[in-house]
C-alpha positions as CSV (number, residue, x, y, z in Angstrom):
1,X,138.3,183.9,-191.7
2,X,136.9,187.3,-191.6
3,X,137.5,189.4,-194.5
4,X,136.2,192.7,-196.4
5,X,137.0,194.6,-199.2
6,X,137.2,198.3,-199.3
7,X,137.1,200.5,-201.6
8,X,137.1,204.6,-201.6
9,X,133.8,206.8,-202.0
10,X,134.7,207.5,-205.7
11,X,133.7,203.9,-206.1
12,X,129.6,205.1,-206.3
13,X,128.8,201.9,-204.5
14,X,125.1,203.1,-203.6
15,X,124.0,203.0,-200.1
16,X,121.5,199.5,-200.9
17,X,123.9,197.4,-202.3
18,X,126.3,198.5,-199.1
19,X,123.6,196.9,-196.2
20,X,123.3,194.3,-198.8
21,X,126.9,193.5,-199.0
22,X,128.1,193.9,-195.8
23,X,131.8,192.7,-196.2
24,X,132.4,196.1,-198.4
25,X,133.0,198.9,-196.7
26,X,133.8,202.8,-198.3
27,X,136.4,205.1,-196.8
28,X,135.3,208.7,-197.6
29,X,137.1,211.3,-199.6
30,X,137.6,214.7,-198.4
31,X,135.6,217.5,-200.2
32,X,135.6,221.2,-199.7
33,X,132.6,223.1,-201.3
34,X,133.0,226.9,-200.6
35,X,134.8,227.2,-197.3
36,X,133.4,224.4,-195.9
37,X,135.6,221.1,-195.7
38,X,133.7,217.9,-194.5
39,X,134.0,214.1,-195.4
40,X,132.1,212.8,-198.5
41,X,128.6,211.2,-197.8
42,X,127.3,207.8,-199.0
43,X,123.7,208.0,-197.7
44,X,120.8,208.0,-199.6
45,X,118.7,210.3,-197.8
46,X,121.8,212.6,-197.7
47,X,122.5,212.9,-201.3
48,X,119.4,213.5,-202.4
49,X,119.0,216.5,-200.2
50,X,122.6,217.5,-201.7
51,X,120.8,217.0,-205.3
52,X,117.4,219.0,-204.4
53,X,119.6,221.9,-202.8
54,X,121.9,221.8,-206.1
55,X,124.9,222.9,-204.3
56,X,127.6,222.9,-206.6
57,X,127.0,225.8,-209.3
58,X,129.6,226.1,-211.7
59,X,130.7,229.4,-209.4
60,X,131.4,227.4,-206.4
61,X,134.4,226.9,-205.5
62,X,134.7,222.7,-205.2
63,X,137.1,220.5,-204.2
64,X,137.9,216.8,-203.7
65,X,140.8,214.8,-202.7
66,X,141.9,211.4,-201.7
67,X,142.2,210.7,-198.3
68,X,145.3,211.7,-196.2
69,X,147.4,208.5,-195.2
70,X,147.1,209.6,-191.5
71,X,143.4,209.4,-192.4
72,X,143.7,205.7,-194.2
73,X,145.5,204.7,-191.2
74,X,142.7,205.8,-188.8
75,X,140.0,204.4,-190.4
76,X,142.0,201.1,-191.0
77,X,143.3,200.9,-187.7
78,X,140.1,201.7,-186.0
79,X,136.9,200.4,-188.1
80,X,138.6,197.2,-189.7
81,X,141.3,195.3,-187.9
82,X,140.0,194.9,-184.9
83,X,136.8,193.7,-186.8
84,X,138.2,191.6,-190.0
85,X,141.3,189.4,-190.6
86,X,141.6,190.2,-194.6
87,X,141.3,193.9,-195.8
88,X,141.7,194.3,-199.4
89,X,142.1,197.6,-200.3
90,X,140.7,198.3,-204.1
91,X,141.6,201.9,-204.9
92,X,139.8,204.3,-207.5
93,X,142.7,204.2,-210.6
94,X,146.2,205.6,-210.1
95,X,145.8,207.8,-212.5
96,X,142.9,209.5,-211.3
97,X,143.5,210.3,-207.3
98,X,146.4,209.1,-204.4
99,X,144.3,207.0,-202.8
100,X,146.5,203.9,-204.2
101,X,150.1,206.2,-203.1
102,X,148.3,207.0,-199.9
103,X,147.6,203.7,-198.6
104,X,150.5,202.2,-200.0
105,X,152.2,204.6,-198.6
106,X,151.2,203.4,-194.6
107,X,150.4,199.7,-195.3
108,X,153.2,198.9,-193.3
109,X,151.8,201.0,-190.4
110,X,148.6,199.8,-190.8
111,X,150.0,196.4,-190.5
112,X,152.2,197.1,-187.3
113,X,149.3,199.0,-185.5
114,X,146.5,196.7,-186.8
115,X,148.1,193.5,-184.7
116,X,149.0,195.6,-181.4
117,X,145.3,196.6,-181.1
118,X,144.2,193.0,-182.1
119,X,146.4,192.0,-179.1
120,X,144.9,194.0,-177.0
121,X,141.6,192.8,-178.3
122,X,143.3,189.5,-177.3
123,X,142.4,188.7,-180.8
124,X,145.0,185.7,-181.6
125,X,144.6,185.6,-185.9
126,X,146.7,187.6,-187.6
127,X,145.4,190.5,-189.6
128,X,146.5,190.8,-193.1
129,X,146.5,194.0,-195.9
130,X,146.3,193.7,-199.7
131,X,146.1,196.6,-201.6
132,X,145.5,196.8,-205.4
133,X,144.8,199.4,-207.6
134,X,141.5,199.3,-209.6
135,X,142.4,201.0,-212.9
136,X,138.8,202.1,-212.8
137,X,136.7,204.8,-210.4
138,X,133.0,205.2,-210.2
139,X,130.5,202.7,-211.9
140,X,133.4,200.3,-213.3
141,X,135.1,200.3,-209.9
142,X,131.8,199.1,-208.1
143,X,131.9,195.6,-210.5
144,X,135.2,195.3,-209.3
145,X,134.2,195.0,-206.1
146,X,130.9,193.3,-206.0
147,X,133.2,190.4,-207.7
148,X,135.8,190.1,-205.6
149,X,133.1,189.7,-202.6
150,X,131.6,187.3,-204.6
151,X,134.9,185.0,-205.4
152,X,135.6,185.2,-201.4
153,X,132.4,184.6,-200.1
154,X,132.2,181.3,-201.9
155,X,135.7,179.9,-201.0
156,X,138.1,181.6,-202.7
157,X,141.4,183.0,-200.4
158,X,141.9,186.8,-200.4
159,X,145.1,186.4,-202.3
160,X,143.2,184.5,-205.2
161,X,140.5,186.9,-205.4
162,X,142.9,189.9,-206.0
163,X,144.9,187.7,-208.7
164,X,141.6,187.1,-210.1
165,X,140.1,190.9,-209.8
166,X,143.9,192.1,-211.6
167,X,142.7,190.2,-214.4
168,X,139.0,191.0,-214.6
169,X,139.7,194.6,-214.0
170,X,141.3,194.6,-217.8
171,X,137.6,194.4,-219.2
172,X,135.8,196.5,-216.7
173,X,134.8,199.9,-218.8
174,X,133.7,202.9,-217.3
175,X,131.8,205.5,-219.4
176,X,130.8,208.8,-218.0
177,X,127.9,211.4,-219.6
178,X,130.3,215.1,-218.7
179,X,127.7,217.4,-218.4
180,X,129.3,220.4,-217.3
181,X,132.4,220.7,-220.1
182,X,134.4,224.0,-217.9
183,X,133.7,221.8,-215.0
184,X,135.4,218.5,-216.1
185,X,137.8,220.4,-217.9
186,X,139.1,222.1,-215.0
187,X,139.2,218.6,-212.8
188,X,141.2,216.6,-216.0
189,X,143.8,219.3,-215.7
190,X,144.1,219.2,-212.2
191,X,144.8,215.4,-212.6
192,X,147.1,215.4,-215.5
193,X,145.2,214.2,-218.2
194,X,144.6,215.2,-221.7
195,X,142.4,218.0,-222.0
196,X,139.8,219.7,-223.7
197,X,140.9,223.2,-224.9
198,X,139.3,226.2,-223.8
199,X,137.8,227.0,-226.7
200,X,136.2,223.8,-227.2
201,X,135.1,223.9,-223.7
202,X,133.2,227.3,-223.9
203,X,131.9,226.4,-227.3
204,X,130.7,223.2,-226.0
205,X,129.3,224.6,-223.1
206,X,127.4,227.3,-225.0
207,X,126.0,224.3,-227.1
208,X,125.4,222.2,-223.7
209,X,127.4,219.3,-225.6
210,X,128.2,216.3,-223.1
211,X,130.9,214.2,-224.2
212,X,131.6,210.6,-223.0
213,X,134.8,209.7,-221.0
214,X,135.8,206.3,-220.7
215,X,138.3,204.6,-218.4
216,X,139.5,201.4,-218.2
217,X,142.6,200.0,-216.6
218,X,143.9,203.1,-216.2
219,X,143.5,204.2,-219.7
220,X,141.5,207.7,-219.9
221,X,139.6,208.9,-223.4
222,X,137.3,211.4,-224.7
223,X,134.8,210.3,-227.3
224,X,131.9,212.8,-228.9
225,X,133.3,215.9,-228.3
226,X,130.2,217.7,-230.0
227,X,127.6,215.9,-229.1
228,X,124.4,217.1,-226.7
229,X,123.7,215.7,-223.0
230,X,120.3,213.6,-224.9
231,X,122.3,212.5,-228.0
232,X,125.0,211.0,-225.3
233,X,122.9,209.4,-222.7
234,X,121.1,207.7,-226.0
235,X,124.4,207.0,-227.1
236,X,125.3,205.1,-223.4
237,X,122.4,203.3,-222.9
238,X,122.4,202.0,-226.3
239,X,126.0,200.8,-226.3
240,X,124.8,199.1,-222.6
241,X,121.7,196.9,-224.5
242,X,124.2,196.1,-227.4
243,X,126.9,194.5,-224.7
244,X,124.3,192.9,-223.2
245,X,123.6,191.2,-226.6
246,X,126.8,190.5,-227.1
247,X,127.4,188.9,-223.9
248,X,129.2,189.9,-221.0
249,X,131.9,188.8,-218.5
250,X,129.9,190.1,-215.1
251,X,126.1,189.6,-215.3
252,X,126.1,193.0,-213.7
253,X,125.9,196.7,-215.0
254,X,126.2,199.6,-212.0
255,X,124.7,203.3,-213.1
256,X,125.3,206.1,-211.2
257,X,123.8,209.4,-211.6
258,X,125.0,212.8,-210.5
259,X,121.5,214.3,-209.2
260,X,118.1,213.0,-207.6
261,X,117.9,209.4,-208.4
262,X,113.9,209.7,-209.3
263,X,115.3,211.5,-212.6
264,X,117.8,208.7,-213.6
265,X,114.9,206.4,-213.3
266,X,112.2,208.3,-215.5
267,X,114.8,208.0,-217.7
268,X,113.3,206.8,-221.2
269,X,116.7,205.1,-221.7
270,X,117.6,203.8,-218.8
271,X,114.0,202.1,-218.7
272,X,115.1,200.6,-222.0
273,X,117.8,199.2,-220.7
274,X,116.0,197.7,-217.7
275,X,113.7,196.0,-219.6
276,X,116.5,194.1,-221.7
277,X,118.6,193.3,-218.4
278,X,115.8,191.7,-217.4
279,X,115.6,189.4,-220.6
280,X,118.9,188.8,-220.2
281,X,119.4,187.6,-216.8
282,X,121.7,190.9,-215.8
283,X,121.4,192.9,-212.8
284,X,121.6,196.5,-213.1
285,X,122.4,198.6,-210.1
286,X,122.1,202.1,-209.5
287,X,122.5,205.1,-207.1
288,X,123.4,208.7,-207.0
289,X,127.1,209.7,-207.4
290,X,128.6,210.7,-204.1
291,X,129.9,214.2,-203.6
292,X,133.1,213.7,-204.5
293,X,132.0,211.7,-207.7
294,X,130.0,214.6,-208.4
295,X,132.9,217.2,-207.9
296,X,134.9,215.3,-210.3
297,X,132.1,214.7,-213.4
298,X,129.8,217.1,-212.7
299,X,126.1,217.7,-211.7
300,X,124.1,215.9,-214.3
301,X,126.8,213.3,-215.0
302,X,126.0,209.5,-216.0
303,X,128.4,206.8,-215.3
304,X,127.8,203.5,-216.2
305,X,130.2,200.2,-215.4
306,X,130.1,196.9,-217.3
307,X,132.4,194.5,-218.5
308,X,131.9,193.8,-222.4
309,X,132.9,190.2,-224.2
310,X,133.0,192.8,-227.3
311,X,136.3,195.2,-226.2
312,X,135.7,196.5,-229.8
313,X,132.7,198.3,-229.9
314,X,132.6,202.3,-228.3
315,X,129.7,203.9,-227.4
């Protein structure tokens, strides 16, 4: 049995970790940044070019969207099921973008083309599409996926895994350093959510506060409204070290950063919590926030994804 998971380029999965784990792949969002409408990158190289150049100033005109279901259908049709007999499809949360509606949306289609070009193939297995939704995005959603690989590649069916991931996914936290406050406030309104009023916003701006966001199975919160981008990342990394005291359900934590991945890393903090990974057995990934990841957070941004034996404790 062939298999692979997918999940979409919110995900921050960084470009390593995908040659690593080669039975993940990432469908891209669309992004437009001025007039200029491409597909979102996951490269390395790429992104830190997009980082050095600082391309999205607050005066930019930036957008990014889920892709189209003629696009999920293309991609799936194409680049998976002539190539895998499982795709699960792991989506950034429902409440964020449509990539969960989209797919869902053309599964069926996906289905009914998928075996007519696996015919042709003369590819006798049949193919078979399970989509879930993550309830998480960026650094959270990346756990989800690294475990699901992890329960198939050593035995467990498809349809177990994804039972399992539902489950897991209720204690997989995502929490996001906003540095630009007009910037996320702009995105939260274009996705429904609560929002940070205007005010607030320009105030916090003017003070270059950075509040945290969390997310977790499809729950969305602000926390430290008036706090400054240092105070915040302290305030994160911290938080990180204390759940890894505490114990954790995934020996993992994924930290993406929305800029040149060189300054994540000289990161006082971050080094911190390196060092007591390290101690503690855990593995901490990181990479730089694709474009669209960036578009939604903003340059600047920290996310960070673990999954906390304590649900109590905040940041």
């Amino acid at each position: 049995m062939k298999y692979v998971v997918i999940v979409d380029s919110m995900s921050n999965i960084p470009e390593h970790v995908l040659k690593a784990r080669t039975n993940i792949k990432q469908i891209p969002f669309n992004i437009q940044i001025g007039s200029e409408l491409k597909r979102d990158i996951f490269e390395a190289e790429k992104l830190n070019q997009f980082y050095s150049d600082n391309i999205l100033k607050t005066e930019t005109n930036v957008d990014a969207t889920s892709p189209t279901p003629d696009q999920m259908s293309v991609f799936m049709v194409n680049e998976v099921a002539p190539f895998y007999d499982y795709a699960i499809f792991q989506s950034t949360s429902a409440v964020l973008s449509e990539a969960f509606s989209s797919i869902k949306s053309c599964a069926q289609m996906i289905e009914n083309d998928a075996r007519t070009v696996r015919k042709m193939a003369n590819i006798l297995t049949p193919f078979k599409l399970i989509i879930s939704n993550s309830g998480n995005s960026s650094s959270g959603q990346t756990l989800l996926a690294l475990y699901t690989d992890a329960l198939i590649s050593k035995g467990t069916t498809p349809e177990a895994a994804v039972e399992k991931a539902d489950q897991i996914k209720k204690v997989i936290k995502t929490y996001s350093v906003i540095s630009n406050l007009l910037q996320a406030r702009s995105r939260m309104k274009m996705t429904g959510h609560k929002t940070i009023s205007m005010s607030s916003a320009v105030s916090g701006q003017l003070k270059r506060n950075a509040p945290l966001v969390s997310l977790c199975n499809d729950e969305f919160d602000i926390n430290h409204l008036k706090i400054g981008y240092k105070q915040s990342i302290k305030k994160l990394f911290e938080y990180a070290e204390n759940c890894i005291d505490s114990g954790l359900y995934l020996p993992i934590i994924n930290v993406s950063y929305a800029g040149k991945i060189r300054d994540l890393h000289a990161m006082q903090e971050f080094k911190s919590l390196q060092n007591k990974a390290i101690e503690h057995g855990v593995k901490v990934i990181s990479g730089m926030m694709s474009i669209s990841a960036c578009i939604n957070y903003s340059a600047g941004s920290i996310s960070l994804g673990i999954a906390p034996k304590d649900m109590s404790t905040e940041p």
